[in-house]
RODOGU-366778 format. One line per 2 residues: their letters; for each residue x, y, z of C-alpha. Coordinates in Angstrom, 2 decimals. Layout:
N
a	X,Y,Z | ...
! end
This chain:
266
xx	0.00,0.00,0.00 | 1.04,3.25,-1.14
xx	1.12,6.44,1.01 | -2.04,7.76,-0.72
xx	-3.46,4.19,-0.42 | -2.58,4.67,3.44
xx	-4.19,7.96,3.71 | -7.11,7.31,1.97
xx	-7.74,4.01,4.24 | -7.03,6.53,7.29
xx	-9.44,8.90,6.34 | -12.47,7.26,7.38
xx	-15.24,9.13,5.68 | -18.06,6.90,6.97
xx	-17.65,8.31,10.52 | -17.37,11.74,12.20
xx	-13.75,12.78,12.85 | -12.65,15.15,15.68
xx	-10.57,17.63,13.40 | -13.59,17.75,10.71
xx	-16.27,18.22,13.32 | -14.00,21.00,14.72
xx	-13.30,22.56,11.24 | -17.50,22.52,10.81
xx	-18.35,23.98,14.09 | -15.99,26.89,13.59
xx	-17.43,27.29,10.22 | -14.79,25.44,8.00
xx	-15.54,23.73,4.63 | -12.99,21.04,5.24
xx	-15.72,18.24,6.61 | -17.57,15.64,5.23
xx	-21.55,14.99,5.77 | -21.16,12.81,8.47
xx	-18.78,15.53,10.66 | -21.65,18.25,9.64
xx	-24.35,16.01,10.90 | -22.68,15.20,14.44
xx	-21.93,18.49,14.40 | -25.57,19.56,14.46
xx	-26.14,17.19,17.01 | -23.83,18.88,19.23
xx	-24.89,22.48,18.39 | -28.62,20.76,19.80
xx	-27.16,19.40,22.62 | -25.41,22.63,23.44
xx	-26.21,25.61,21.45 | -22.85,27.65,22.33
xx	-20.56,24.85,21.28 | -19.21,26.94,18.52
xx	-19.31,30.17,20.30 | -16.97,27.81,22.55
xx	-14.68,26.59,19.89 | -14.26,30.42,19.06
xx	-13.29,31.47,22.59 | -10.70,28.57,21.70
xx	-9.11,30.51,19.15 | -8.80,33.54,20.19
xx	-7.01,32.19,23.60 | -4.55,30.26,21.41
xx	-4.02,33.94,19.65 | -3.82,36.29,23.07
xx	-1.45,33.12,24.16 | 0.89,33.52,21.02
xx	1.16,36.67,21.20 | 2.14,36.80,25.00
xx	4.47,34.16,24.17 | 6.03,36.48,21.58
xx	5.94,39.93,22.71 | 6.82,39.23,26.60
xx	8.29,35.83,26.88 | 10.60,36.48,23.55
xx	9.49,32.83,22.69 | 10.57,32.65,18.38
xx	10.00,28.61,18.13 | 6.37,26.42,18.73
xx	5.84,23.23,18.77 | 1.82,22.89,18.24
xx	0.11,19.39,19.13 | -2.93,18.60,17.62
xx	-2.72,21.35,15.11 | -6.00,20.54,13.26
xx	-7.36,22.02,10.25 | -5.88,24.99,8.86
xx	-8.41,28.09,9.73 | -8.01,31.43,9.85
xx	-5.10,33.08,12.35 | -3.29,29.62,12.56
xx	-0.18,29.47,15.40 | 2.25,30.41,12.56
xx	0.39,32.94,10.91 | -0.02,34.61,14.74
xx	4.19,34.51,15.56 | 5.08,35.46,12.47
xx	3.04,38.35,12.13 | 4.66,39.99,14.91
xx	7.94,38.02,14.55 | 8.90,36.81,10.95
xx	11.61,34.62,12.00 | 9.76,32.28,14.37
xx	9.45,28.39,13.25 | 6.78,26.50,14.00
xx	6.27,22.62,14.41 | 2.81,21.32,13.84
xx	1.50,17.97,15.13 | -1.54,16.07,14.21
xx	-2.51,12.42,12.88 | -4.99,13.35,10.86
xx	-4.89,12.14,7.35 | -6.97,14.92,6.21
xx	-4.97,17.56,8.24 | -1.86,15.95,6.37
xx	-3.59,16.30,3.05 | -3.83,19.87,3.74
xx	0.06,20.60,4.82 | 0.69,21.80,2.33
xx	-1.16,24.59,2.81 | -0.63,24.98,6.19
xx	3.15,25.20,5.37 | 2.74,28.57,4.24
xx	5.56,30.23,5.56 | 7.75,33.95,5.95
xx	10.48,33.91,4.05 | 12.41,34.96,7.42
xx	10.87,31.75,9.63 | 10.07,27.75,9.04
xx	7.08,25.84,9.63 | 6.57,22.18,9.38
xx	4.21,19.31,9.48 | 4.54,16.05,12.26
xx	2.49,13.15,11.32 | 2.59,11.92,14.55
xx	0.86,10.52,17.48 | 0.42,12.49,20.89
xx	1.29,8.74,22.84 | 4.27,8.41,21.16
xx	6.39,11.82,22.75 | 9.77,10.63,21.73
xx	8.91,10.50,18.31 | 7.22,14.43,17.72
xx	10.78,15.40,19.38 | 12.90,13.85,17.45
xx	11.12,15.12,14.02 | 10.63,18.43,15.33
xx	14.36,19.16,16.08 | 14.70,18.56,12.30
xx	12.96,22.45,12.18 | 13.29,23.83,15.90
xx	16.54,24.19,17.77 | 15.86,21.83,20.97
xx	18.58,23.66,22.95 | 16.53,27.30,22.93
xx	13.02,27.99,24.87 | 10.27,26.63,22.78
xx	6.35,26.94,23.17 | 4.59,23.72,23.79
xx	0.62,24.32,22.66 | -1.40,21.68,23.84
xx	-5.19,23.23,22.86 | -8.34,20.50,22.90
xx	-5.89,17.26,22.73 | -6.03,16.38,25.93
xx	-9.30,15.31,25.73 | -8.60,13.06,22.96
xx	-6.88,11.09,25.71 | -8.58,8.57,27.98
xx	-7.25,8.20,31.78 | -5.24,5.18,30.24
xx	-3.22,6.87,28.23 | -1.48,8.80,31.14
xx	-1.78,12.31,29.77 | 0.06,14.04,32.36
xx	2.62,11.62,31.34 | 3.22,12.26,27.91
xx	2.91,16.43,29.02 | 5.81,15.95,31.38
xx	7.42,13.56,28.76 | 7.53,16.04,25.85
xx	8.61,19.20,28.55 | 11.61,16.79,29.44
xx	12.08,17.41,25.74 | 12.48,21.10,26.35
xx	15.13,23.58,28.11 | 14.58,26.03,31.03
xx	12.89,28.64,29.51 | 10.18,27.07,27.31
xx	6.40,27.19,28.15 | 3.57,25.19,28.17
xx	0.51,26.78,26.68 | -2.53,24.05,27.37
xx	-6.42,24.34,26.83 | -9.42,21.74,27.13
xx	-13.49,21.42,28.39 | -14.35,20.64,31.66
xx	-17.09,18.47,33.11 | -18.45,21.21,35.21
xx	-21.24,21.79,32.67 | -23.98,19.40,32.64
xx	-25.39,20.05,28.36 | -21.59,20.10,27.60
xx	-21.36,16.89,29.16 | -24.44,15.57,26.66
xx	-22.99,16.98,23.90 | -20.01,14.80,24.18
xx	-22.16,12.01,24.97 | -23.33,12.12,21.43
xx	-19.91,13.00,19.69 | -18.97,10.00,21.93
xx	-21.58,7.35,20.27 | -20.80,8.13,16.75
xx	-17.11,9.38,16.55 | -14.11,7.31,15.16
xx	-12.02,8.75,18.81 | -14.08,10.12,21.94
xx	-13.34,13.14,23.72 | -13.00,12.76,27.56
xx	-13.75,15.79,29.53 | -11.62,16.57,32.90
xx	-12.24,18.78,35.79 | -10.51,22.26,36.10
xx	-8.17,20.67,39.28 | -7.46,17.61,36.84
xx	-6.59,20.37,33.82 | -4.52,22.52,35.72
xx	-2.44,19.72,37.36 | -1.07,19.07,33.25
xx	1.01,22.37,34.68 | 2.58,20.57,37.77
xx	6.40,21.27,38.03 | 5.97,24.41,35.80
xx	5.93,28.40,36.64 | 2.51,29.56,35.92
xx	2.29,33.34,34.58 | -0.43,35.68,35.48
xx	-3.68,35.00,36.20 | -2.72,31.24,36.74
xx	-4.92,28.08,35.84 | -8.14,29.68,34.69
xx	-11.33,29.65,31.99 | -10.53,30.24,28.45
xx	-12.35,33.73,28.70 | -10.53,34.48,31.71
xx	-7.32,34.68,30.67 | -5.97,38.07,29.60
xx	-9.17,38.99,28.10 | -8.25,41.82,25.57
xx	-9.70,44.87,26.73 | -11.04,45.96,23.35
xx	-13.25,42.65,23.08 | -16.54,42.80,24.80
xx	-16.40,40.14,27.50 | -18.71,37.09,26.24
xx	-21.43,35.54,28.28 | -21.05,32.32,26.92
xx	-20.46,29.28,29.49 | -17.27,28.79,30.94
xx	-16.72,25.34,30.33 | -12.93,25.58,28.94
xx	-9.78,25.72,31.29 | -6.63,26.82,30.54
xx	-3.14,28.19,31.26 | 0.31,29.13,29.77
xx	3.14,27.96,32.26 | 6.99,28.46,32.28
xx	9.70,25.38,32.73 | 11.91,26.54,35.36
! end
């Protein structure tokens, strides 16, 4: 079997897909029927799912840029990139510094279908595509010091995988295992739902019953102890909304049910 053979096997277009349903809920094109149709399940289940997967976005951008501007932080390494949408981590560092590289991670064969894309790159910086697993740390490090210099601070974002991971998998584990990766100086910028809210909970209930993976939802405590051993910076372990709102944005009413932080290695 070919690579396209392999891809094409991987794809899995008869069930939903996390990365698709994603893409549809934030109003990509990049989804099939069947992501679409879970997706509407979801959005029925709980209305402000995409107003959610927003709030998402703009925390990984108000992250980046905090990571840029104060931390001085010029090299990412992004985990579970997803589909290529608008303001992607690259497109965010390199717009306020060209010469930042970036590492993207995913397993997705559709995500890897669209690399080429999400290459897009200043001529100043790098950016590059990992098809790799989150289980399987050793690996992502090794390919990503092909593009990133291990030695100097880099920015671990971890935003919505976590949940991809079941208790099992030990996913404060492979955190700690790919920030042993790291030098003093890098951060950890991390982001997933909580179980505090009870239609959230439904919602993945369904995306649960008909997805190829299911999505396991933690507690705030359980989210912010992916941070232990690590410095976190201002305001600390918080909601999605919560952290360093920007001023200019009209604070949003919708529920809280995303926890998050960005956390230096000592």
């Amino acid at each position: 079997m070919d690579q396209t053979d392999e891809l094409r096997a991987r794809l899995r277009t008869d069930r939903p897909h996390s990365a698709r349903v994603w893409n549809y809920l934030l109003g990509g094109k990049d989804n099939y029927p069947v992501d679409s149709e879970l997706g509407d399940v979801i959005l029925a289940s709980f209305p402000e799912f995409a107003s959610v997967a927003r709030q998402q976005r703009r925390f990984l951008a108000r992250a980046v840029d905090f990571l840029v501007r104060e931390a001085g932080i010029r090299q990412f390494l992004d985990i579970g990139a997803g589909l290529p949408t608008a303001d992607n981590t690259h497109e965010l560092a390199q717009r306020i510094a060209p010469e930042s590289r970036i590492v993207y991670v995913d397993n997705d064969p559709l995500v890897l279908t669209h690399a080429q894309a999400l290459l897009t790159t200043s001529a100043e910086g790098a950016c590059a595509y990992v098809d790799a697993d989150v289980r399987d740390p050793a690996r992502i490090l090794a390919e990503a010091a092909a593009t990133l210099d291990l030695d100097k601070p880099v920015a671990l974002t971890m935003l919505g995988i976590m949940g991809q991971l079941a208790d099992a998998d030990r996913p404060a584990e492979l955190v700690a295992a790919l920030m042993s990766g790291l030098p003093s100086g890098s951060f950890l910028a991390l982001s997933d739902g909580t179980n505090t809210n009870d239609a959230l909970s439904r919602a993945v209930e369904a995306y649960n019953r008909q997805s190829v993976h299911t999505y396991h939802l933690r507690s705030p405590q359980e989210i912010a102890s992916f941070f232990a051993g690590l410095d976190l910076v201002t305001p600390g372990a918080v909601s999605s909304t919560a952290w360093r709102p920007d001023p200019s944005r009209p604070r949003e009413t919708t529920a809280e049910v995303a926890f998050c932080g960005v956390a230096r290695k000592p």
